[in-house]
KOLGU-4560 file (N, C-alpha, C; in nm, 3 decimals, padded with zeros to 5 digits):
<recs>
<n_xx: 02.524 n_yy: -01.404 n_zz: -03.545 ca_xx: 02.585 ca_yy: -01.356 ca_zz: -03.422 c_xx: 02.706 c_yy: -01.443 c_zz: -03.392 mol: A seq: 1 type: UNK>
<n_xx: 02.834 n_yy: -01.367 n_zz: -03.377 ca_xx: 02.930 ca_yy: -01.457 ca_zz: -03.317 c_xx: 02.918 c_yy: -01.466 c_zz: -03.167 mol: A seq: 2 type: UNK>
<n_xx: 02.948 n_yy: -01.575 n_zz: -03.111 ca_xx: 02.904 ca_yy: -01.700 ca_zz: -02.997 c_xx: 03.028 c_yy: -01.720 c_zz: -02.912 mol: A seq: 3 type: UNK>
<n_xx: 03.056 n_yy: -01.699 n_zz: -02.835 ca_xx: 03.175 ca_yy: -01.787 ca_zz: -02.739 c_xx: 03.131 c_yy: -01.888 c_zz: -02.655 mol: A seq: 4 type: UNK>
<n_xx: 03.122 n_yy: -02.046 n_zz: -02.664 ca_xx: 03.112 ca_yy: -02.150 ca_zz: -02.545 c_xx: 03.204 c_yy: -02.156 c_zz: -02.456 mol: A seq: 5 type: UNK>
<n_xx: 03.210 n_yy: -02.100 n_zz: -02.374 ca_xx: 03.263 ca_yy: -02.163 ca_zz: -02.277 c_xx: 03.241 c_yy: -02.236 c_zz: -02.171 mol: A seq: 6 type: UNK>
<n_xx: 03.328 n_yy: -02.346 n_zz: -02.160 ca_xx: 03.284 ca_yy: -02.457 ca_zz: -02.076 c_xx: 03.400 c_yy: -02.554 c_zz: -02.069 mol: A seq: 7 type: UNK>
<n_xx: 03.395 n_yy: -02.590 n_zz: -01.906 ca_xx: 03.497 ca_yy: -02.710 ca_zz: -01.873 c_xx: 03.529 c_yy: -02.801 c_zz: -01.950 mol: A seq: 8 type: UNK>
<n_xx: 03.426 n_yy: -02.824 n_zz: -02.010 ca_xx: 03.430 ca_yy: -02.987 ca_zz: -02.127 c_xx: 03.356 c_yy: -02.982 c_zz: -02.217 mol: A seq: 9 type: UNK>
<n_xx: 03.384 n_yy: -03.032 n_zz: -02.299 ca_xx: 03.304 ca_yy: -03.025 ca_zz: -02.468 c_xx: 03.209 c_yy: -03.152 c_zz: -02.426 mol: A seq: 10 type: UNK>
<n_xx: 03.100 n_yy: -03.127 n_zz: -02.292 ca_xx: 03.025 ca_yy: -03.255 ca_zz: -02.260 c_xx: 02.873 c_yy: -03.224 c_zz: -02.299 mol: A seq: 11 type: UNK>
<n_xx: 02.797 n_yy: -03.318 n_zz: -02.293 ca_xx: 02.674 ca_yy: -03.336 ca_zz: -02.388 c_xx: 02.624 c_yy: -03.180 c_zz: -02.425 mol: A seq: 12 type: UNK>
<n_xx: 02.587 n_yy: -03.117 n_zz: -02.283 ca_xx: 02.516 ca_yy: -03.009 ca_zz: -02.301 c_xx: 02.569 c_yy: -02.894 c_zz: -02.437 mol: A seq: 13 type: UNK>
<n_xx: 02.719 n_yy: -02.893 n_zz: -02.403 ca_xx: 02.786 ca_yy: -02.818 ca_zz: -02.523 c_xx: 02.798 c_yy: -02.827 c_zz: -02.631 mol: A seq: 14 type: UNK>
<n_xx: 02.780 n_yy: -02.957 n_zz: -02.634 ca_xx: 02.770 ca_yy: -03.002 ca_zz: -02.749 c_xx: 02.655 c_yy: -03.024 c_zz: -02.832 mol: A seq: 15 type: UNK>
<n_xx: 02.530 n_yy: -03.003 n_zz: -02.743 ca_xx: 02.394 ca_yy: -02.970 ca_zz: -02.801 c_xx: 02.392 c_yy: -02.802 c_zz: -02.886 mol: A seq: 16 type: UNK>
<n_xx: 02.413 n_yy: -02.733 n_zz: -02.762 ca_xx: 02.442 ca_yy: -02.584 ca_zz: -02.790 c_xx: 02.483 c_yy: -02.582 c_zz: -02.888 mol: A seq: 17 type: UNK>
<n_xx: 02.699 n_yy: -02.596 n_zz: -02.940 ca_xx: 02.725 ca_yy: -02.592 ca_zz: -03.047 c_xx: 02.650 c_yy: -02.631 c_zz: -03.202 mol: A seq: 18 type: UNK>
<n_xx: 02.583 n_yy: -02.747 n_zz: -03.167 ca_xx: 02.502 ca_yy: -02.791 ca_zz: -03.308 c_xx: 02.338 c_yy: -02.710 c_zz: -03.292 mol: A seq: 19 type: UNK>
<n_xx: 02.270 n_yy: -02.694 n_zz: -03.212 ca_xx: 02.170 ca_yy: -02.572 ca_zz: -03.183 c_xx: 02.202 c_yy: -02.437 c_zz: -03.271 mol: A seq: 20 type: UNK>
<n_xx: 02.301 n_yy: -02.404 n_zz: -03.177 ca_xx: 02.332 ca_yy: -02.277 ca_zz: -03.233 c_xx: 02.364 c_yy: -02.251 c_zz: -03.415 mol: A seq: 21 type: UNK>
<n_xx: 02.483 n_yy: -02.336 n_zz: -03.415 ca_xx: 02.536 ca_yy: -02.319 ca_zz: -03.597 c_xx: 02.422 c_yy: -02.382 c_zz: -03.680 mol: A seq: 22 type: UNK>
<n_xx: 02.306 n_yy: -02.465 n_zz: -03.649 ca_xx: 02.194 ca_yy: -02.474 ca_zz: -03.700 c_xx: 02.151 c_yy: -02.402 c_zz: -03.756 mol: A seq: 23 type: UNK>
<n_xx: 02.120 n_yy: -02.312 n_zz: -03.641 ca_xx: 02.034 ca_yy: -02.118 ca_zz: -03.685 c_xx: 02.131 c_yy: -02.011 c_zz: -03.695 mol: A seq: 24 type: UNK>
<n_xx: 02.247 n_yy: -02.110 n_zz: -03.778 ca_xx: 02.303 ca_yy: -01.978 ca_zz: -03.851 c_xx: 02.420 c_yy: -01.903 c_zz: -03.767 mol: A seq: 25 type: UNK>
<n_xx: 02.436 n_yy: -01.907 n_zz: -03.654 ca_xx: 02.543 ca_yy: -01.821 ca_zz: -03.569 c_xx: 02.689 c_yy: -01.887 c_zz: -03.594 mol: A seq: 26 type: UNK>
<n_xx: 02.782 n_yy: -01.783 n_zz: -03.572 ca_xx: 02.884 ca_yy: -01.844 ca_zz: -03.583 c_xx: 02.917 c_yy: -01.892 c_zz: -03.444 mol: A seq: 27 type: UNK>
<n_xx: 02.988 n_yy: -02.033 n_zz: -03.420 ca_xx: 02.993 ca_yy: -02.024 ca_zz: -03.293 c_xx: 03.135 c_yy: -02.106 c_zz: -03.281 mol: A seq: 28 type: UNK>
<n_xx: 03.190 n_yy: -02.075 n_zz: -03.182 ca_xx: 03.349 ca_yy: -02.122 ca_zz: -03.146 c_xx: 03.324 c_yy: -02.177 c_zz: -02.973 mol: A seq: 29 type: UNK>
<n_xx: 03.428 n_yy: -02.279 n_zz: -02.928 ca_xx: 03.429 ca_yy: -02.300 ca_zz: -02.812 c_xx: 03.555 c_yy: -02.309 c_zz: -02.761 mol: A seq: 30 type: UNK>
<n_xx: 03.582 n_yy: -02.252 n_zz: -02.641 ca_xx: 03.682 ca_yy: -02.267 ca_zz: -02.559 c_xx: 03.672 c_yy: -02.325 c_zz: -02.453 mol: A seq: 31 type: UNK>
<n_xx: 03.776 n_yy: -02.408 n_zz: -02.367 ca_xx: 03.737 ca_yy: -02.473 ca_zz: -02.252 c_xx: 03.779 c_yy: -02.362 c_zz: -02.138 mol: A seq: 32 type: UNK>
<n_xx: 03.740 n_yy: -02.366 n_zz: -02.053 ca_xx: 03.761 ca_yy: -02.251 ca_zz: -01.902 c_xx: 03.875 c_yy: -02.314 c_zz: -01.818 mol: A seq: 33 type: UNK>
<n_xx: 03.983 n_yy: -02.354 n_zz: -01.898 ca_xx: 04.088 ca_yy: -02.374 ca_zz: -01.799 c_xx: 04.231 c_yy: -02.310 c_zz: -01.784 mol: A seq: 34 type: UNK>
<n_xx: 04.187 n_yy: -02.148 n_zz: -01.772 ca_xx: 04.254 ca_yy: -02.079 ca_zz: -01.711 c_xx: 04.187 c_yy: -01.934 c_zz: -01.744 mol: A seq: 35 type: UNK>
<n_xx: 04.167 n_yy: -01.842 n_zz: -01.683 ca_xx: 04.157 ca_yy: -01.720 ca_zz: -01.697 c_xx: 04.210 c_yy: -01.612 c_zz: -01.859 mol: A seq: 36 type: UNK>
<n_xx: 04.343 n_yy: -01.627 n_zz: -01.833 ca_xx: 04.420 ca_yy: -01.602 ca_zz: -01.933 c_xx: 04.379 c_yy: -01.652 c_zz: -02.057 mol: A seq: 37 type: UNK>
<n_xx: 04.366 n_yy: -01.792 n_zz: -02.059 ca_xx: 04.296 ca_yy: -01.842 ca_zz: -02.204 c_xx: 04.157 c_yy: -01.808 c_zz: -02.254 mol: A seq: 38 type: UNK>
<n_xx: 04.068 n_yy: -01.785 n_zz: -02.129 ca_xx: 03.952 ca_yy: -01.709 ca_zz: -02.189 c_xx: 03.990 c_yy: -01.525 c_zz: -02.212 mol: A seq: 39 type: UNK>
<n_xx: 04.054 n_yy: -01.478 n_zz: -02.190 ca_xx: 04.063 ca_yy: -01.335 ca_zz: -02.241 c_xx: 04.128 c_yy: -01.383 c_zz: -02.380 mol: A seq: 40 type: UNK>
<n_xx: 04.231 n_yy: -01.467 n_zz: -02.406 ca_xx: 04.312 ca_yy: -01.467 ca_zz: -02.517 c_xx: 04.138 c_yy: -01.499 c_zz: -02.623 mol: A seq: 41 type: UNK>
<n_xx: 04.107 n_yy: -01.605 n_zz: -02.599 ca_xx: 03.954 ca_yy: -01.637 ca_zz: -02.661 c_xx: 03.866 c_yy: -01.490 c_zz: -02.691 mol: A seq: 42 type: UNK>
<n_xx: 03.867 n_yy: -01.458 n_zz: -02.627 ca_xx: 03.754 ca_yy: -01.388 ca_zz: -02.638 c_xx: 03.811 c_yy: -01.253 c_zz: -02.734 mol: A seq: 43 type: UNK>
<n_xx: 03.936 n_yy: -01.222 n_zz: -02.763 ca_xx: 04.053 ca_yy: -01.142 ca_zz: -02.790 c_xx: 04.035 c_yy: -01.201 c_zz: -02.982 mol: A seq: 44 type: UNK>
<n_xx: 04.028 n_yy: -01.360 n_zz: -02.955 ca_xx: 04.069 ca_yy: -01.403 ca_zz: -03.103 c_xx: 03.935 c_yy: -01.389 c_zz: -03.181 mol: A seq: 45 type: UNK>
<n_xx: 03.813 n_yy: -01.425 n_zz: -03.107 ca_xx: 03.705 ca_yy: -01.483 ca_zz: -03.178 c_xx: 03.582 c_yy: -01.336 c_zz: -03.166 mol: A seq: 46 type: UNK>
<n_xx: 03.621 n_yy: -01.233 n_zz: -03.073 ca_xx: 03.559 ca_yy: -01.099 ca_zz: -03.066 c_xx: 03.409 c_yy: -01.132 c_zz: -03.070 mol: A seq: 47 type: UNK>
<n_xx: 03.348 n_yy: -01.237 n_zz: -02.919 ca_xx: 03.211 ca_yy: -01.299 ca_zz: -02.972 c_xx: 03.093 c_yy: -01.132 c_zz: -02.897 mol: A seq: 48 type: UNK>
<n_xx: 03.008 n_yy: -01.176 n_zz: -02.977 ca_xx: 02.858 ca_yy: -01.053 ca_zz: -02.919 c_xx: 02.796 c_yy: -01.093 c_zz: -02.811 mol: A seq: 49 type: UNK>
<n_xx: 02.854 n_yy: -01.256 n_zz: -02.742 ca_xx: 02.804 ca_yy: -01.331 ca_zz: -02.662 c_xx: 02.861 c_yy: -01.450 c_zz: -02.633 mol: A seq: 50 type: UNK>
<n_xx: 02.898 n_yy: -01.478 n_zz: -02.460 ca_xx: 02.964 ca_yy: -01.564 ca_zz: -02.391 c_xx: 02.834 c_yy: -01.638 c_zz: -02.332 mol: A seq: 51 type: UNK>
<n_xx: 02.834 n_yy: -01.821 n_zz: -02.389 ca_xx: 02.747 ca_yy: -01.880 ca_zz: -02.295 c_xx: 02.808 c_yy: -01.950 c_zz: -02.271 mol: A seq: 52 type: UNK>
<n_xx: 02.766 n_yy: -01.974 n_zz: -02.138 ca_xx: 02.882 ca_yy: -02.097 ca_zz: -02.065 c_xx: 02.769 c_yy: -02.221 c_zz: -01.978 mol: A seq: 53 type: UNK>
<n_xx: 02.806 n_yy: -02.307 n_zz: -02.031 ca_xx: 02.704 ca_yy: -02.398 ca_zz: -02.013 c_xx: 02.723 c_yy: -02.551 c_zz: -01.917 mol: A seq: 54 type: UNK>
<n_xx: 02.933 n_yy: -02.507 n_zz: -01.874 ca_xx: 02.925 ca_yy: -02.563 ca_zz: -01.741 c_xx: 03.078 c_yy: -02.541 c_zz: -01.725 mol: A seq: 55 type: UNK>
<n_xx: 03.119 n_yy: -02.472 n_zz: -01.595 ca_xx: 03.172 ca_yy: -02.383 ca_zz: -01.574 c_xx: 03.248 c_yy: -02.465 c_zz: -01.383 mol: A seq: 56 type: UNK>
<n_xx: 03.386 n_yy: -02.455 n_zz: -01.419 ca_xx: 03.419 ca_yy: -02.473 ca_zz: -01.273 c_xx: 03.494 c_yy: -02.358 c_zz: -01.240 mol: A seq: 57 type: UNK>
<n_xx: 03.509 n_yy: -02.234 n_zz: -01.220 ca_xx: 03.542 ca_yy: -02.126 ca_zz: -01.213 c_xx: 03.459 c_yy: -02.029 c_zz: -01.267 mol: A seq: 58 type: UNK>
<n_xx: 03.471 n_yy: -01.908 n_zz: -01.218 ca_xx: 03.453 ca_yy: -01.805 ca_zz: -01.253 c_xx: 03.481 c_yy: -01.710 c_zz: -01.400 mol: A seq: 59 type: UNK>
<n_xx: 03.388 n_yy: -01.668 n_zz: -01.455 ca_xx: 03.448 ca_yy: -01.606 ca_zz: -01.605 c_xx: 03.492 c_yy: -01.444 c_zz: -01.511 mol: A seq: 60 type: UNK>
<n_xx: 03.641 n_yy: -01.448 n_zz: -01.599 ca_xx: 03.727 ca_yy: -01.291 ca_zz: -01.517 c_xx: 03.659 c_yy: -01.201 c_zz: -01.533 mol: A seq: 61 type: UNK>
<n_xx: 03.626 n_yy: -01.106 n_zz: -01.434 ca_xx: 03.559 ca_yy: -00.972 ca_zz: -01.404 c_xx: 03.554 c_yy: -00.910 c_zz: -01.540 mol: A seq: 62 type: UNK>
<n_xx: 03.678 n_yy: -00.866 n_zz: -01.577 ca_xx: 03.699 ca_yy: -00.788 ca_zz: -01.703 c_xx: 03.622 c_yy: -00.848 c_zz: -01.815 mol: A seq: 63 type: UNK>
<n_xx: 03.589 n_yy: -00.990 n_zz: -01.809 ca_xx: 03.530 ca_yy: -01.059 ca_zz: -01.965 c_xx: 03.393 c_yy: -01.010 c_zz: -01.946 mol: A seq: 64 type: UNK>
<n_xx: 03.324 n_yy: -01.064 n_zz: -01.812 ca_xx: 03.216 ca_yy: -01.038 ca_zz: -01.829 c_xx: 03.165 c_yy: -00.884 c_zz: -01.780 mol: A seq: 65 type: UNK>
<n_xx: 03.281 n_yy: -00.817 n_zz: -01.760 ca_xx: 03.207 ca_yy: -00.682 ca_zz: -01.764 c_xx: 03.141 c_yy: -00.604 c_zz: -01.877 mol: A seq: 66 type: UNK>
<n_xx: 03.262 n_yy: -00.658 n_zz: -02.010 ca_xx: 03.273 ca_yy: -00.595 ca_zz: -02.130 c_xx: 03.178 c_yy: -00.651 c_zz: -02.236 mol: A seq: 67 type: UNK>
<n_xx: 03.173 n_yy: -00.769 n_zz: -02.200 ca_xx: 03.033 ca_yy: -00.859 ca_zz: -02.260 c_xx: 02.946 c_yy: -00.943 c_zz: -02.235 mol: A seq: 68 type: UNK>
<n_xx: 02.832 n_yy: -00.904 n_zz: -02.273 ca_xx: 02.737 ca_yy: -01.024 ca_zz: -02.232 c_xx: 02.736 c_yy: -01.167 c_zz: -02.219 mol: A seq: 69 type: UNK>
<n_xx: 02.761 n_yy: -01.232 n_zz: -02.088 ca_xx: 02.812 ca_yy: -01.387 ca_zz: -02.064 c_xx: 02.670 c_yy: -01.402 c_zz: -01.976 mol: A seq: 70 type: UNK>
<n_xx: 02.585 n_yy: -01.536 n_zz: -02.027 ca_xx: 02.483 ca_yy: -01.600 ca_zz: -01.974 c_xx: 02.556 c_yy: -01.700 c_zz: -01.930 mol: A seq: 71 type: UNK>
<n_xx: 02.534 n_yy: -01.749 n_zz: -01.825 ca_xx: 02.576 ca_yy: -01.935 ca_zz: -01.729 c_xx: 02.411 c_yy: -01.986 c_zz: -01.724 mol: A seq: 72 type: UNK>
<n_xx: 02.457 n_yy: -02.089 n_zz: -01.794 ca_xx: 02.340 ca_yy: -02.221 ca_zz: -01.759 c_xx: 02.379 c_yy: -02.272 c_zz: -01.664 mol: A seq: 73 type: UNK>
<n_xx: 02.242 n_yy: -02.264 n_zz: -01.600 ca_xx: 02.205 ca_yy: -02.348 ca_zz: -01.485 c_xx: 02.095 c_yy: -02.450 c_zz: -01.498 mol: A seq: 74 type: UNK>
<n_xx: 02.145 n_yy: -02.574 n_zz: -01.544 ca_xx: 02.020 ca_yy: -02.678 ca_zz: -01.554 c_xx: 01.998 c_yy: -02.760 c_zz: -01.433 mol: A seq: 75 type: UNK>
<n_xx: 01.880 n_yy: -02.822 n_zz: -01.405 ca_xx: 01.856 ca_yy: -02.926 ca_zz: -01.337 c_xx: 01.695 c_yy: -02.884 c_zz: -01.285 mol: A seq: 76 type: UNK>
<n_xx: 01.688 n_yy: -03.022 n_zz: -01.177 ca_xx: 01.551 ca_yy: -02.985 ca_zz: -01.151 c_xx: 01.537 c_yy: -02.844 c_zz: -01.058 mol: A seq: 77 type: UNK>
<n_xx: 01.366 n_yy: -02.816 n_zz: -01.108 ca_xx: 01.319 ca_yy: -02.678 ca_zz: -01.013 c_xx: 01.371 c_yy: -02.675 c_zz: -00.837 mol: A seq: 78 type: UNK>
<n_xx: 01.408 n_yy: -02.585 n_zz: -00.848 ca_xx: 01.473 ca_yy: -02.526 ca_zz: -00.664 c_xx: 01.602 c_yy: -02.606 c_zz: -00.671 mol: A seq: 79 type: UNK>
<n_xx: 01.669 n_yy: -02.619 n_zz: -00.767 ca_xx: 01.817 ca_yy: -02.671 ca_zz: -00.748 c_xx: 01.867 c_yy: -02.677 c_zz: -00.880 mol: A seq: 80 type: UNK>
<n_xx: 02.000 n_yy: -02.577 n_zz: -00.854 ca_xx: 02.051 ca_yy: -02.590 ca_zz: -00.992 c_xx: 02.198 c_yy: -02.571 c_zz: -00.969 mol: A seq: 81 type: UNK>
<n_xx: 02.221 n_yy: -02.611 n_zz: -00.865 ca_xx: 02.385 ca_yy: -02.611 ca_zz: -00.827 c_xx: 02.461 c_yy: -02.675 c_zz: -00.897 mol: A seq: 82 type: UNK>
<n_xx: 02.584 n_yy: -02.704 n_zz: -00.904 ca_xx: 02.665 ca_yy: -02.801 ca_zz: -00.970 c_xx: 02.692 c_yy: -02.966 c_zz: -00.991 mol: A seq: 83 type: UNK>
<n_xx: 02.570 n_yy: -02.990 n_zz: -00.907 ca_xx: 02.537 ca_yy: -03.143 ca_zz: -00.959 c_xx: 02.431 c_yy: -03.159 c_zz: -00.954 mol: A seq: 84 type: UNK>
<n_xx: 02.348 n_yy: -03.057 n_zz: -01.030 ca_xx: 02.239 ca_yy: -03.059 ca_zz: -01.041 c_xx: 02.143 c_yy: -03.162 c_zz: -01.108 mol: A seq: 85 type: UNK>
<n_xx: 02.244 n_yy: -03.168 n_zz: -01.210 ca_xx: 02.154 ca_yy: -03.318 ca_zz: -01.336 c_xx: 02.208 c_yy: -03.454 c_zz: -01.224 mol: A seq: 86 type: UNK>
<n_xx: 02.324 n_yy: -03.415 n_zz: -01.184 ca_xx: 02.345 ca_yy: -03.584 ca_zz: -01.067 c_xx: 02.190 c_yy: -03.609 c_zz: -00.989 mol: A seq: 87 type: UNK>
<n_xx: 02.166 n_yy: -03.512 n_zz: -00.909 ca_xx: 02.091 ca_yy: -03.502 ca_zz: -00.800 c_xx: 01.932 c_yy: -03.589 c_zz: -00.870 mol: A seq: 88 type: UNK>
<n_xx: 01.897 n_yy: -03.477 n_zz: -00.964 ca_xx: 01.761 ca_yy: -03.527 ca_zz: -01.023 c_xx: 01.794 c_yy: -03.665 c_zz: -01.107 mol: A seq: 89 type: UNK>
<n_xx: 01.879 n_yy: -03.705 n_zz: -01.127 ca_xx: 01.919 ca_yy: -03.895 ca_zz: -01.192 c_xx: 01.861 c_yy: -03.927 c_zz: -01.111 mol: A seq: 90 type: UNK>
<n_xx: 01.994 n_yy: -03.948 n_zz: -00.944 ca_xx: 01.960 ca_yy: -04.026 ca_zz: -00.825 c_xx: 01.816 c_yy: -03.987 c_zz: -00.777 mol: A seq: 91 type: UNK>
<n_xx: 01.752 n_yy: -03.883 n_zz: -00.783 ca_xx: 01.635 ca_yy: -03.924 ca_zz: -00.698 c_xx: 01.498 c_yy: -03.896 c_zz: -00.833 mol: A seq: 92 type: UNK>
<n_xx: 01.583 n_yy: -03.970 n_zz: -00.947 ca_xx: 01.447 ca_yy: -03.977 ca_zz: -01.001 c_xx: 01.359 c_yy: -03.848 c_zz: -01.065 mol: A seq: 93 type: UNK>
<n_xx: 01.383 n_yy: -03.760 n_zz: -01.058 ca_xx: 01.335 ca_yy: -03.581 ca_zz: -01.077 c_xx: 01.243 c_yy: -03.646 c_zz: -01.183 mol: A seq: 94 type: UNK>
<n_xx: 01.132 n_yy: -03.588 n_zz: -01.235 ca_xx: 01.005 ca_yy: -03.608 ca_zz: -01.323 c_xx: 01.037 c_yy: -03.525 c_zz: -01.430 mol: A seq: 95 type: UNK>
<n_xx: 01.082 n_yy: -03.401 n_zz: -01.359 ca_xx: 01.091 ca_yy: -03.317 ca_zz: -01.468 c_xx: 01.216 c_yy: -03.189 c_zz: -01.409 mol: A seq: 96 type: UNK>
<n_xx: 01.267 n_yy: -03.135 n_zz: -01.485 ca_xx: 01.392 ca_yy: -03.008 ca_zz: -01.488 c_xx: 01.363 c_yy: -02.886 c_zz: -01.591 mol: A seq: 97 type: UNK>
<n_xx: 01.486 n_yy: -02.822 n_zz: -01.575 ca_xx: 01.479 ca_yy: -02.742 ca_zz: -01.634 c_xx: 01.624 c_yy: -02.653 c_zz: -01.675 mol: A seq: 98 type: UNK>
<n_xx: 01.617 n_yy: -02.573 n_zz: -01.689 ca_xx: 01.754 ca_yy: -02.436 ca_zz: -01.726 c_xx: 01.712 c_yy: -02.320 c_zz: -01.728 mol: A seq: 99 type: UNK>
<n_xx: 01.795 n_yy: -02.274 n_zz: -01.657 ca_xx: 01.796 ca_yy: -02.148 ca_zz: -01.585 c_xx: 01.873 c_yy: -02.060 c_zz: -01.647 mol: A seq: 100 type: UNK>
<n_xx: 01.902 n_yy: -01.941 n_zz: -01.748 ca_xx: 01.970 ca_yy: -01.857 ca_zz: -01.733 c_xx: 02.041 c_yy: -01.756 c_zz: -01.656 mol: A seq: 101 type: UNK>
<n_xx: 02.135 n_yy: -01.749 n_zz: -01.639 ca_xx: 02.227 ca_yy: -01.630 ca_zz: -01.555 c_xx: 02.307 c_yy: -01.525 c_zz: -01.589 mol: A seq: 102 type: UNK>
<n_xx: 02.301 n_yy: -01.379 n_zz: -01.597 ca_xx: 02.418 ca_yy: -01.296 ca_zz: -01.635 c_xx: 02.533 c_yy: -01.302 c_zz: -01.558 mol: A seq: 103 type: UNK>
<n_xx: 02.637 n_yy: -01.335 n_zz: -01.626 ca_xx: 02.802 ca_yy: -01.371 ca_zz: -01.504 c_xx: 02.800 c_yy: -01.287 c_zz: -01.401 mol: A seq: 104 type: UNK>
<n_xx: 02.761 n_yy: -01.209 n_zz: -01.383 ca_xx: 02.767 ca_yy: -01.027 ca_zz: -01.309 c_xx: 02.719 c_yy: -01.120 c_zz: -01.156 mol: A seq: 105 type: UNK>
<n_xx: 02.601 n_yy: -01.197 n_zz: -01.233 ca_xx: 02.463 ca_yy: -01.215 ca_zz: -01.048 c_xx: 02.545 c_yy: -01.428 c_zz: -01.018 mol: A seq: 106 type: UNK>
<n_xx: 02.581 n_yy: -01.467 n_zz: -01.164 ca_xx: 02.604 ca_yy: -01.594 ca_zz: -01.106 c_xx: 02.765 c_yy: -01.637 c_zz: -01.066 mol: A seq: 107 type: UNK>
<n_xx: 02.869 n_yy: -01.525 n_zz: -01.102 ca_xx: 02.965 ca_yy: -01.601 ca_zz: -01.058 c_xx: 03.003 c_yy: -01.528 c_zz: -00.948 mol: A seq: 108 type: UNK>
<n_xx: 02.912 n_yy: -01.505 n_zz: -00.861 ca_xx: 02.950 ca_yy: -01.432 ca_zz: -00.766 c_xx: 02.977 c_yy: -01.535 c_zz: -00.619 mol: A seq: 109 type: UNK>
</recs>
């Protein structure tokens, strides 16, 4: 399966993904989300079956994720998975977390 990462930064999590994924075989490419335009051009070059975005400071454009399936990770601990989510559970210690899947449609709303 070809793969699109997208994500702010090529930071730990993505970088798990990327070696996860091409492990079991997928082809997978990453782009960073810093600009709109560059993710259509992306998604234009690499024609993926699937957009995961695994940390995200913007929105993926209406048009990307209308036309294809884009999941957003949401990690951190249970009942919180906002954007400093892994901060939150450091500072207070969290026991245990998790990740959440999202279709762009319900999370970048």
């Amino acid at each position: 399966m070809r793969i699109l990462l997208l994500s702010h930064s090529f930071n730990s999590l993505t970088q798990r993904l990327h070696v996860e994924l091409r492990d079991r075989g997928h082809d997978v490419a990453v782009e960073l989300d810093i600009h709109a335009e560059v993710t259509r051009e992306s998604v234009a070059l690499h024609r993926p079956d699937l957009v995961i975005a695994p940390f995200l400071k913007q929105a993926i454009p209406n048009d990307v994720w209308r036309s294809l399936r884009c999941l957003v990770v949401h990690p951190g601990p249970p009942g919180d998975r906002g954007p400093a989510a892994l901060d939150w559970a450091i500072l207070d210690g969290a026991s245990e977390w998790g990740v959440r899947l999202s279709p762009a449609s319900t999370a970048m709303r």
